[in-house]
N, C-alpha and C positions, 0 to 999 in steps of 0.2 A: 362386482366386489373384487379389491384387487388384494391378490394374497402377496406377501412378503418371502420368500423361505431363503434363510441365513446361512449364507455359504461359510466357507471352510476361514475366509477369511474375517468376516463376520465375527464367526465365535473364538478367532485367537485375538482379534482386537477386546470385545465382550471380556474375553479371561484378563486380556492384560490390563482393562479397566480396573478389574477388581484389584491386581497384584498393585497395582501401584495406589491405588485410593490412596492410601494411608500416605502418600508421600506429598498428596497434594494440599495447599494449606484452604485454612476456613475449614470449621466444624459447623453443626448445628445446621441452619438455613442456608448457608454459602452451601455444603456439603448436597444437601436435599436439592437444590437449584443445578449442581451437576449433575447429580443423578440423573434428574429430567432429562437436562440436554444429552446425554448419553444416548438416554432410551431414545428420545429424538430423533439422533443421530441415525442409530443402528435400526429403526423404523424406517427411513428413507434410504441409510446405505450411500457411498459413494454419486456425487449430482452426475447424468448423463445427459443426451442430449437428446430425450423424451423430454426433459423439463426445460422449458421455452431461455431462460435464464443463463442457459447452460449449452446450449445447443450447440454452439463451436468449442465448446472447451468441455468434453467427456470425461470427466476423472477416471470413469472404470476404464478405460480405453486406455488414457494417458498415463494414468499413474496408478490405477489396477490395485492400492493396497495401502495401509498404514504401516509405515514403520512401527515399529517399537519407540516408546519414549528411552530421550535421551538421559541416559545418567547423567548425577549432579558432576563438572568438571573438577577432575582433579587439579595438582601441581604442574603436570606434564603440559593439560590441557589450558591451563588457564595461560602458561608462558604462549604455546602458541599462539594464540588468541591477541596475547600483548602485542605481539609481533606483527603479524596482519592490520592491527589496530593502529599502531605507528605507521603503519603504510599507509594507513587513507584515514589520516587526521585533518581535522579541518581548522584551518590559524584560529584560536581567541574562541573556541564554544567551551561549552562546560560538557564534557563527556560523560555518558552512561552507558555502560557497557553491558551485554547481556551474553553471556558464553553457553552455548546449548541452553537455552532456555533458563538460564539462572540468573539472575542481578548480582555481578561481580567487583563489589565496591572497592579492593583494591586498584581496580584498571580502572574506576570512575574517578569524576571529580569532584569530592562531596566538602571540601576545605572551604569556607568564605565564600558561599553561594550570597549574591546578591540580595538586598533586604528584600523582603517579600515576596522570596521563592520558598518553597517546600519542595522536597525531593524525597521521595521514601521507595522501598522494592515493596511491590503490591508484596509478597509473602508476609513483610511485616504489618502491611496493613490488615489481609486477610486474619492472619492467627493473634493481633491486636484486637481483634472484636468492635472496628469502626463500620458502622450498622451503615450508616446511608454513605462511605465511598464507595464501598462495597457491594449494593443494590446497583452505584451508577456504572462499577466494573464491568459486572456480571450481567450485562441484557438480560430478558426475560424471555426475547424475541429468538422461539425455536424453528420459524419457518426455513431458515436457511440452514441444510443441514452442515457444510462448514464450519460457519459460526457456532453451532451446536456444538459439533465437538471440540471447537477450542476452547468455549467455557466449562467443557467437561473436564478438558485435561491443561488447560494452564498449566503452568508450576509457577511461573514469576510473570514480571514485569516491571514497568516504573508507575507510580504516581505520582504527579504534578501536579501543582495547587501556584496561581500565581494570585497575590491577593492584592483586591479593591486599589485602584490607581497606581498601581505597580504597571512602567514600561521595563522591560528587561533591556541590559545593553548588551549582550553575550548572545548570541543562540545556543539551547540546546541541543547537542548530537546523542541522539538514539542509536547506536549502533551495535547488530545483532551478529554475532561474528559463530559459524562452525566450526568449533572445532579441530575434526577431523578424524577424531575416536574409531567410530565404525560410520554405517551408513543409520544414523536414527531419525527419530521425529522431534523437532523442536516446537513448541506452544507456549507463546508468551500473550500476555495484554496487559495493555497499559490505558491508564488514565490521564487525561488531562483536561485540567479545569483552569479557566479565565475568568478572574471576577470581573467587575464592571470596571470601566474608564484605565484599561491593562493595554499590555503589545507583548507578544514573543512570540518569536522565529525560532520551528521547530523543524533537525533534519532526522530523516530517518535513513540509514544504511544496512543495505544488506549484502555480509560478505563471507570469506571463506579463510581458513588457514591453511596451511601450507599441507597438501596433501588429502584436503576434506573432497567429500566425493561425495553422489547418491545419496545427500540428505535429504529432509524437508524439513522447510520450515515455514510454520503455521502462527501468523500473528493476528493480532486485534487489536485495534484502537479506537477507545471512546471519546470524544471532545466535545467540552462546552465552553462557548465562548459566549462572554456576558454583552450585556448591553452597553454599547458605546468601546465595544474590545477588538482589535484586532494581533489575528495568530497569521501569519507566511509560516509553509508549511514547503517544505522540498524532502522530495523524498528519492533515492538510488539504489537501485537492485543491480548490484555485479556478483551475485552467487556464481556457482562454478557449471558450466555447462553441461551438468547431468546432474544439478539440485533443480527441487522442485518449492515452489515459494508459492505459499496460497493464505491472502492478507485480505485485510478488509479494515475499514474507518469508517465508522457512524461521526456526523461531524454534525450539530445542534447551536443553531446563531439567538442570540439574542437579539433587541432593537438595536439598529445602527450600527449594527457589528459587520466587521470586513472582512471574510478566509480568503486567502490567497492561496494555493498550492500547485504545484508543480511534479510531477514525477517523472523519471528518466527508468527504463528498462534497457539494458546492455546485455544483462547474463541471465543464469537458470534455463534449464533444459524446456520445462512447462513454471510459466510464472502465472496468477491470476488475481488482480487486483480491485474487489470493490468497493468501489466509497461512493456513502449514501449522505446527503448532504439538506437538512432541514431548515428550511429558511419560517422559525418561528416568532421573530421580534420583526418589526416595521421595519421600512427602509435599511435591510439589511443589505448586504453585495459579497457575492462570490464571486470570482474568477479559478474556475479548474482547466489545467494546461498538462502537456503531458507528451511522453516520445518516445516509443519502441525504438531500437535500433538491433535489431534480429537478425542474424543468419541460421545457416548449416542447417536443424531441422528444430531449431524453439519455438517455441510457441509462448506467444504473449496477448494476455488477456486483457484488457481495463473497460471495467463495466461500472457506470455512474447511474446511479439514481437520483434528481435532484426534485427535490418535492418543496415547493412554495405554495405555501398554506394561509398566506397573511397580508393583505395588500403591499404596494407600494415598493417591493423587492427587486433586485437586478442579479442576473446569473452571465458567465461569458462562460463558454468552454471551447478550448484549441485543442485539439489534439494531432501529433504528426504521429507517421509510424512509415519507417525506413525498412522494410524487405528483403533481403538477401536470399542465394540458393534456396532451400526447400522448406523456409523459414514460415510460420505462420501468425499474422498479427490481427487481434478484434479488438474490436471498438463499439461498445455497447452503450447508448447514454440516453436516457429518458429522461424527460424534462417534465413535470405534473405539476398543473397551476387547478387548485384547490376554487371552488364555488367563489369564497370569501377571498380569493387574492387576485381582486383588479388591480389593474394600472404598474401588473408585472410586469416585467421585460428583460425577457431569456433570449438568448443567441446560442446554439452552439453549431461547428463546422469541425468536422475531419476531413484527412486527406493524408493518402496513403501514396507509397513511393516504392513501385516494385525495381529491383533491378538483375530478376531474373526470370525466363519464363517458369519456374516450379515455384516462385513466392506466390504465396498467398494473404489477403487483405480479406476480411470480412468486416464492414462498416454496417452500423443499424443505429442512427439517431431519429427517438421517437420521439412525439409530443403529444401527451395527453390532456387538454384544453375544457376546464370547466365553467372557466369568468368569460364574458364576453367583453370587457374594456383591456384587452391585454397587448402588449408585442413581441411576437414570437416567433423567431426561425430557425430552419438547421440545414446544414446539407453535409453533401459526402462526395469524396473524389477521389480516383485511382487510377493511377498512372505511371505512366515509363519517365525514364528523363528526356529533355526535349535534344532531340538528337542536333536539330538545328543550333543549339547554342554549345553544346558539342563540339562539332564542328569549327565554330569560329574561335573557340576555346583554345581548341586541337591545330586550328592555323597560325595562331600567334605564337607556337611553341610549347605550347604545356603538354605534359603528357597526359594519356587517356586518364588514368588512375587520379591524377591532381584535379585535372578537369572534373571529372564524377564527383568528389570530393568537396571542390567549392560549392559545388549547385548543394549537394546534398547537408551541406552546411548550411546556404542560404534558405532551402524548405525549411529543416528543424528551427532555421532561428526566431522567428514569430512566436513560437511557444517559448524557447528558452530566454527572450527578452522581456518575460512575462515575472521572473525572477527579479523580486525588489531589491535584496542585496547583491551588491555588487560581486564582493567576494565570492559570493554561493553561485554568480551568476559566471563566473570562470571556471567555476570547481565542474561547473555541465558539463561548460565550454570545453574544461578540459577532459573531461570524461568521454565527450562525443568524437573528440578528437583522437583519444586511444584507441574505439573503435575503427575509427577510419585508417589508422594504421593498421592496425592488425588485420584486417579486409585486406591492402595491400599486398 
């Protein structure tokens, strides 16, 4: 029998549940659905790495405690925010801006959204009373206690509705911006839904204001994309090297439907990112890509679940993960082909890139195989740079630091050329490339 007993930090998160209820929107069933996950939550406590899932990434360990939720921002708060915001604008999207955990429609772009988009902050939809967005916000699914508590304590988010044969020609940008106030917890999720014969390109950012510190921040995203829809998904975490980013995406395909996505990890002291990705219509296709770029002592997470449950499906997954000093990079990704899904055909391969002896890489692609007409592989790879081209690098004149640089550009670039738009496909490029200076 395994007993629980609710330490000190336990019961001041528990109290600070109660104090803020009332702040949280959705009455009635939305309300009863966080209770749950609360209890959920504060029954499993912090994931460590007794649970298989979790094994390299300890929260009690790493992150030891919940902040306090974040007050709604004020004037002071939302300038900074602007400010930060114009720094990593991305040309020609429609911007959504979320400051501590709130949908701040002044810094968005809510003017002349293109026909057949919707854009609303989950708080309106919540305390609207729309019965079935609401059910698809809010999972039901308490086994992950993360998750749990982010449907406990949301405050906002966006929902997205792109409707029946609507391609968008804009991407939208989700960008979650700290602050800077004190050190709190941020809890947002959002929705987004594709009808059939649709496309949009959606970015997600995570960043910081001038002086923000020792936050965290806790996201969630739902996605359904319809049959015959395709969504490209790129997502950037440059939080500030002592914020903590703990996100997750359940992502649901209809038949014929295509997700693209991409993530890049630069910042955040402990970051950890799951996305679980359901291949439920026929001849659907994923492709999930992705690139840590870590030093000093970060720790970065990304853990895939992809579950094909329906014949005829195709999955790619790339992932790099770049290594510096005492930096720590995982790569978790399960691949689970379902009775009923022959004539699947999953790939995925990682490959890690230490460039010191205290980095550390843990790699674990699994496959779980129930059809027997399927094709199915993964591997995994870790390694130094190859000193020999080094060398000849280092003979023709470059220096050591240039040298390391272009190789380690050439590793990430098979993931980053995995990025359909061009534009977005610079914005990495350029991103990957501020690291490599700042390394310097």
């Amino acid at each position: 029998m395994n007993v629980v007993a609710k330490t000190e930090t336990g019961r001041a998160l528990g109290d600070a549940f109660a104090v803020v209820r009332d702040r949280l929107p959705g009455k009635g069933k939305i309300a009863d659905q966080r209770r749950a996950a609360f209890e959920a939550y504060e029954r499993a406590g912090l994931p460590h790495r007794r649970i298989e899932d979790w094994k390299y990434t300890d929260l009690r360990v790493l992150m030891r405690e919940v902040l306090p939720l974040a007050p709604a921002p004020d004037v002071a708060a939302l300038s900074r925010a602007a400010a930060a915001v114009k720094a990593h604008g991305i040309d020609d999207a429609v911007r959504l801006v979320l400051v501590d955990g709130a949908f701040a429609p002044d810094l968005s772009d809510l003017g002349k959204l293109e026909k057949g988009l919707s854009i609303r902050a989950l708080r309106e939809v919540l305390d609207g009373g729309d019965g079935a967005l609401s059910e698809q916000a809010f999972t039901s699914d308490t086994t992950n206690p993360m998750i749990a508590l982010n449907s406990a304590m949301a405050t906002d988010g966006v929902v997205i509705e792109v409707a029946n044969g609507t391609v968008l020609g804009k991407p939208l940008h989700v960008v979650h911006v700290a602050s800077g106030a004190a050190p709190v917890a941020m809890f947002t999720r959002s929705l987004l839904r594709l009808g059939r014969d649709t496309g949009a390109t959606l970015v997600e950012s995570y960043l910081a204001a001038e002086g923000a510190k020792a936050y965290q921040a806790h996201d969630g995203l739902v996605v359904a994309i319809g049959d015959n829809a395709r969504l490209d998904h790129v997502r950037f975490v440059e939080d500030t090297v002592d914020a903590f980013n703990i996100s997750s995406a359940t992502v649901t395909l209809g038949a014929h439907a295509h997700f693209n996505t991409f993530g890049m990890t630069t910042g955040g002291h402990v970051s950890r990112y799951e996305l679980t990705v359901a291949c439920a219509g026929e001849h659907s296709k994923v492709e999930t890509n992705g690139v840590n770029l870590i030093n000093g002592k970060q720790h970065a997470d990304t853990t895939l679940f992809m579950d094909h449950a329906v014949p005829n499906c195709a999955s790619r997954e790339i992932f790099r993960a770049v290594v510096d000093d005492r930096a720590h990079s995982v790569f978790q990704g399960r691949i689970i082909v379902r009775p009923d899904a022959q004539k699947t055909d999953a790939k995925m391969m990682t490959r890690a890139l230490l460039l010191s002896d205290d980095a550390e890489a843990d790699n674990k692609p699994e496959l779980e195989i129930f059809a027997d007409d399927v094709t199915c592989g993964h591997g995994a790879t870790t390694g130094a740079l190859d000193e020999s081209l080094l060398f000849y690098m280092r003979a023709r004149g470059l220096p050591e630091k240039e040298a390391q640089a272009l190789l380690i550009q050439a590793f990430v670039g098979e993931a980053i050329e995995t990025i359909a738009s061009d534009a977005l496909r610079e914005v990495a490029i350029a991103t990957a490339r501020r690291w490599l200076e700042a390394r310097a």
